[in-house]
C-alpha positions as CSV (number, residue, x, y, z in Angstrom):
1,X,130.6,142.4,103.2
2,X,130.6,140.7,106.5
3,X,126.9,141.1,106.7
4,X,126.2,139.0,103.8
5,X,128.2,136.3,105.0
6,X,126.5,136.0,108.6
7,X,123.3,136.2,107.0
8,X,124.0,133.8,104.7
9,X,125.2,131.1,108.0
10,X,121.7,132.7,109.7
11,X,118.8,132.3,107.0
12,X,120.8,130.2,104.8
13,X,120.4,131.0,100.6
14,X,116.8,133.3,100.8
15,X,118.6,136.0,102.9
16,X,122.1,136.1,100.9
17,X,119.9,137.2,98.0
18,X,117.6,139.7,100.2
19,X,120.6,140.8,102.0
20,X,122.3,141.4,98.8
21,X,119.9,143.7,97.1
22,X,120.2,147.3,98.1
23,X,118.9,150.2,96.6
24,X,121.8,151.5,95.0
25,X,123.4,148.2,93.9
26,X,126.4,149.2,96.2
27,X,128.0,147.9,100.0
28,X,127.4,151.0,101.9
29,X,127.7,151.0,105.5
30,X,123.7,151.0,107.8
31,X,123.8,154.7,108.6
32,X,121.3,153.8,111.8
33,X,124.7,152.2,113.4
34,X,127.8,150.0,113.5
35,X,127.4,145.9,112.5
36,X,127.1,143.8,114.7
37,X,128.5,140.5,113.3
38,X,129.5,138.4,116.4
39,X,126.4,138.1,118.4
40,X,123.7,137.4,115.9
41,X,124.3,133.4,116.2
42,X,123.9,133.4,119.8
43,X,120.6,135.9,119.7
44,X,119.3,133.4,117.2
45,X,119.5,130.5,119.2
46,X,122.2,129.0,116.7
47,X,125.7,129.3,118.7
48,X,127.5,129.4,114.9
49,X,126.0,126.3,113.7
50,X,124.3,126.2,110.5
51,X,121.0,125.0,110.7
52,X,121.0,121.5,109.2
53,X,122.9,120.7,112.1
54,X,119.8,120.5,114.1
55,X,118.1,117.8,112.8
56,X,117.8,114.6,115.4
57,X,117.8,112.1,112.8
58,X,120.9,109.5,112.7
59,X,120.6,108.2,109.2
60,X,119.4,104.9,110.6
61,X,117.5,102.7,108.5
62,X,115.2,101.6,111.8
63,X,113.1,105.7,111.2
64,X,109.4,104.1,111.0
65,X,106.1,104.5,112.5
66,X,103.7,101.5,113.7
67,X,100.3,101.5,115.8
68,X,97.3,102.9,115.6
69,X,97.4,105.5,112.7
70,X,93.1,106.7,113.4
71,X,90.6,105.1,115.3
72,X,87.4,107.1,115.3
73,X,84.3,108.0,113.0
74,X,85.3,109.7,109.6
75,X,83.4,111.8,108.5
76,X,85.2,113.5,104.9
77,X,88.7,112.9,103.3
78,X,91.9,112.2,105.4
79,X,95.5,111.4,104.7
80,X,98.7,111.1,106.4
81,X,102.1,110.9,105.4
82,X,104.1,108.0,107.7
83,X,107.5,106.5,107.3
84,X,107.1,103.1,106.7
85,X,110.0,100.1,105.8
86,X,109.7,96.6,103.8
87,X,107.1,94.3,105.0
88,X,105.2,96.5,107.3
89,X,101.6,95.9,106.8
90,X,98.9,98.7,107.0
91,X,95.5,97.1,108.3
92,X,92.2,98.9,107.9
93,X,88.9,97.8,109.2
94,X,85.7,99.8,108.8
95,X,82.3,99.3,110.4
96,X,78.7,101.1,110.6
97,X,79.0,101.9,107.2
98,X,75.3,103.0,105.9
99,X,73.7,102.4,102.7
100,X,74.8,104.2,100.0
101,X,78.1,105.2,101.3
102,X,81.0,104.2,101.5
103,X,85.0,104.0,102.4
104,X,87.6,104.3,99.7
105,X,91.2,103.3,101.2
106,X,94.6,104.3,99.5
107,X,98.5,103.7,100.0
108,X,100.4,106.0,97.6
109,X,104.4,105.3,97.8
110,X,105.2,108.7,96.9
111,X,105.0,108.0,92.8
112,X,101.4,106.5,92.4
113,X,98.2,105.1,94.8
114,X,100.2,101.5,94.7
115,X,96.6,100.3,96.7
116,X,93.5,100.9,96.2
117,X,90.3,99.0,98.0
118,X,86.5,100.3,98.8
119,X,84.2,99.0,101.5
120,X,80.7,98.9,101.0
121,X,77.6,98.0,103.5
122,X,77.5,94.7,102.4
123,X,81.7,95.1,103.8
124,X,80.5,96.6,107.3
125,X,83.3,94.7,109.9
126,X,85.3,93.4,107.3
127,X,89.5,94.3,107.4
128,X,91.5,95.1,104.0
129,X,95.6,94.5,104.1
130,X,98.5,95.8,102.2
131,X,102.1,94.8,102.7
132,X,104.4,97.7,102.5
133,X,106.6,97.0,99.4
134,X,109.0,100.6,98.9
135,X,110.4,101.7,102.2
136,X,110.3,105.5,102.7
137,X,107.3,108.0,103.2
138,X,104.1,107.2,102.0
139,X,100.8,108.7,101.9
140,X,97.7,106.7,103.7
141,X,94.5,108.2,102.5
142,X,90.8,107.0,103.8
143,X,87.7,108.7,102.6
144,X,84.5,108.3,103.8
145,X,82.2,109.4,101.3
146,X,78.4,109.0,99.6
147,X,78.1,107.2,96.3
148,X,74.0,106.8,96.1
149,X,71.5,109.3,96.4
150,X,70.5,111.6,98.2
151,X,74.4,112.9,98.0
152,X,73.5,115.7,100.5
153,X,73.8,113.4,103.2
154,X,76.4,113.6,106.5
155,X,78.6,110.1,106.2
156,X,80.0,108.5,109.3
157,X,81.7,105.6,108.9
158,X,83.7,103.9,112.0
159,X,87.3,103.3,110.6
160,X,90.7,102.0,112.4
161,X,94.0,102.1,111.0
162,X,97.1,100.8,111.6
163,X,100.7,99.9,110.8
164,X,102.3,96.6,111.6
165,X,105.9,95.9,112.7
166,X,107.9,94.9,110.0
């Protein structure tokens, strides 16, 4: 019985129903040897703490990322997921962009693409702007891609991409 309840401070809710399955259905003793039920914290690297307890985070409102987000040549599809508040602005500027491709840009705010803008040749140096309006994680997406023929061709489109202070 013991067991179960170390696991369960251990691995949390996966283990309590691993640990609880035996063969038998019944709480037999481990015939390879006593328990040992008061060192597995420390072993673990948990000291009796449960493992929420780790996390660094001090429910302040202030958790968000700004700066440079990329700032090279894409190539294919990339996204990132960033923490962003109210009023933060996400600034993307692409360049080089050949004919017959382009750069699609997206913001999604974790329930829908709430932005959406492409940038063509005829766009090549030209900067496109959203103001963050839903604080909490969203998902940044560029993608650099070929919409004339031939579609077989390598894309490589400069792109830089950034988050404003609020």
């Amino acid at each position: 019985m013991n067991r179960r309840k170390v696991l369960s401070t251990i691995g949390g809710v996966g283990v309590i129903g691993v640990a609880g399955c035996t063969a038998d259905d019944t709480d037999q003793e481990d015939p390879e040897g006593p328990e040992d039920t008061d060192g597995d914290d420390e072993e673990n690297g948990n000291n009796g703490q449960d493992e929420s307890d780790d996390d660094d985070t001090t429910g302040d409102d202030d958790d968000y990322e700004t700066g440079v987000v990329f700032d090279d040549t894409l190539t294919d599809l990339r996204d990132w997921h960033v923490d962003v508040v109210d009023g933060q602005t996400v600034t993307v500027q692409a360049t080089d962009i050949a004919e017959g491709e382009r750069l699609h840009f997206q913001v999604g705010d974790g329930t829908a693409f709430v932005h959406s803008h492409h940038f063509y040749p005829e766009d090549d140096g030209d900067t496109n702007e959203y103001e963050i309006e839903t604080e909490g994680q969203h998902q940044l997406q560029l993608n650099a891609e070929r919409h004339e023929a031939p579609m077989d061709e390598d894309v490589e489109i400069t792109v830089r991409m950034e988050l404003s202070e609020p």
